[in-house]
C-alpha positions, 0 to 999 in steps of 0.5 A, a space after each residue: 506344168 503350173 497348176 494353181 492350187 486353192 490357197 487360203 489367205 491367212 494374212 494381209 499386209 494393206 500397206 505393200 498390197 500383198 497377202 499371205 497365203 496358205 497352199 496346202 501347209 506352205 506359205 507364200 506371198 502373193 501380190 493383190 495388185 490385180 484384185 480391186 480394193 478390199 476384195 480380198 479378206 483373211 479367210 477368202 480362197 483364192 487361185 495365184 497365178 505367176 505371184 499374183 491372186 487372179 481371182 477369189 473362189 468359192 470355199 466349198 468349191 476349194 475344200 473340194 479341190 483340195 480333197 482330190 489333190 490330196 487323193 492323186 497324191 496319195 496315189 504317186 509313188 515317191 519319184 512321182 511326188 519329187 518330180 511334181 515338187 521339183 515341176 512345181 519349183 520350176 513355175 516363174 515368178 513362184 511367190 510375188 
């Protein structure tokens, strides 16, 4: 299952339109071409889904989702945590 995870935009690349973001500690690149122009700024939270943000979301709102993700990992075993990773690895087009 693909999940998509509040991530934090930490840079922006104007000329190719894509933003790196920030999920968790892992870095990656994702596509604002189905943002409207300027909608997106270093600092917004935003939800990706297949390589593109989808949409911007509240950072309280982000803060506290990020909190339970930690919480149910915290609470998987270390085959639970590989398993997810690897699930995670499988989601198409992953990054733009």
């Amino acid at each position: 299952m693909c999940l998509s995870i509040p991530s934090k935009v930490v840079k922006i690349d104007k000329q190719n339109n894509i933003a790196t973001v920030d999920t968790m500690g892992v870095q990656r690149d994702a596509s604002m071409d189905l943002m409207a122009e300027n909608d997106v700024q270093i600092g917004d939270y935003v939800l990706l889904h297949i390589g593109f943000i989808m949409n911007k979301i509240d950072e309280e709102y982000a803060l506290q989702s990020l909190e339970t993700y930690k919480e149910i990992i915290q609470q998987m075993d270390e085959e639970e945590r590989q398993r997810a990773i690897l699930e995670d690895n499988a989601c198409p087009n992953r990054g733009a």
